[in-house]
C-alpha positions in Angstrom: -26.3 -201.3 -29.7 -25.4 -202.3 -33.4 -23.3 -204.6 -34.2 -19.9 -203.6 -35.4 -17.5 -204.9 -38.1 -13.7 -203.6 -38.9 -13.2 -203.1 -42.8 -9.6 -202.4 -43.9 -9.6 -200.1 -47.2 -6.6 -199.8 -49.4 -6.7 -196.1 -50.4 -4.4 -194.5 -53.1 -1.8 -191.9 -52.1 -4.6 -188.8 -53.0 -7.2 -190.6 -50.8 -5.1 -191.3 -48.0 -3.8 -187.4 -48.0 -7.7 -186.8 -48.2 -8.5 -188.7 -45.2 -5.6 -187.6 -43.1 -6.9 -184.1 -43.9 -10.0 -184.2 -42.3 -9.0 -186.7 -39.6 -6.9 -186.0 -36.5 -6.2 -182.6 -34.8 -7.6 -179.7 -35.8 -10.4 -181.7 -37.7 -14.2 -182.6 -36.8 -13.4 -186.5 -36.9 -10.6 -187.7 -34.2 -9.4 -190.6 -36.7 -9.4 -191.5 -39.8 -12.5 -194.5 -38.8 -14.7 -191.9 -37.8 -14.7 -190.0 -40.7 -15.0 -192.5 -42.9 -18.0 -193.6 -40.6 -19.2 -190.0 -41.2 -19.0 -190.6 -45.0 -20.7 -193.7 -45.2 -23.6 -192.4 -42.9 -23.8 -189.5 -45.1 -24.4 -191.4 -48.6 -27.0 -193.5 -47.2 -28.8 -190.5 -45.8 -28.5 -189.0 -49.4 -29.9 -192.1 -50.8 -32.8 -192.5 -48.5 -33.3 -189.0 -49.1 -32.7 -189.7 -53.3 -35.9 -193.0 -53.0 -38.4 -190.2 -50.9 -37.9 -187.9 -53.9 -38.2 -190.6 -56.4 -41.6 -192.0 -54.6 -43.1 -187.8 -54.2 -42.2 -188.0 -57.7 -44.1 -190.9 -59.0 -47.3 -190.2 -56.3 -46.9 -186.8 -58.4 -46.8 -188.5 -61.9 -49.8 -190.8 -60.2 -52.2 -188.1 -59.8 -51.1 -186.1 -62.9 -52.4 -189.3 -64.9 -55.5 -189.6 -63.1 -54.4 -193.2 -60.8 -55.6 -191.9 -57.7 -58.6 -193.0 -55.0 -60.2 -190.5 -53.5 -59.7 -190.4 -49.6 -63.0 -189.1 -47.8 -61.6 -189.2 -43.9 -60.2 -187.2 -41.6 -56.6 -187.3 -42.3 -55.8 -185.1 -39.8 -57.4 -187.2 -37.0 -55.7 -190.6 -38.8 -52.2 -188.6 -38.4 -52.8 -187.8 -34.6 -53.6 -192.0 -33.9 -50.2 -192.4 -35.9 -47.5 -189.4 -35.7 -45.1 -191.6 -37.1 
């Protein structure tokens, strides 16, 4: 299991109503630590997601200008060894 580390946060008042909002009964999140757990996992999903696009992008923009090496095996067979 992953280490863990407290972080206090000073929030303004429209943060704070913001949190309380989606934290506590009647919410997803049953405190105000989870969902801003929830938040953080979320951006860094987004930005993992955000450096794939950017790397499709310039494999894209590497082919388009001709910097590519042809591959003559079976790439099928090479994803079966490796499904990862």
């Amino acid at each position: 299991m992953a280490e863990v580390h407290p972080l206090t946060l000073q929030l303004t008042d429209e943060l704070q109503a913001f949190v309380d909002a989606n934290s506590g009964d009647g919410t997803n999140f049953t405190n105000a630590s989870e969902f801003v757990e929830h938040l953080l996992w979320q951006r860094k999903r987004q930005d993992e997601a955000a450096q794939v696009r950017e790397s499709i992008v310039a494999g894209y923009n590497d082919a388009i200008d001709g910097r590519v090496v042809p591959y003559e095996g079976d790439l099928r067979a090479l994803m079966k060894r490796n499904p990862s």
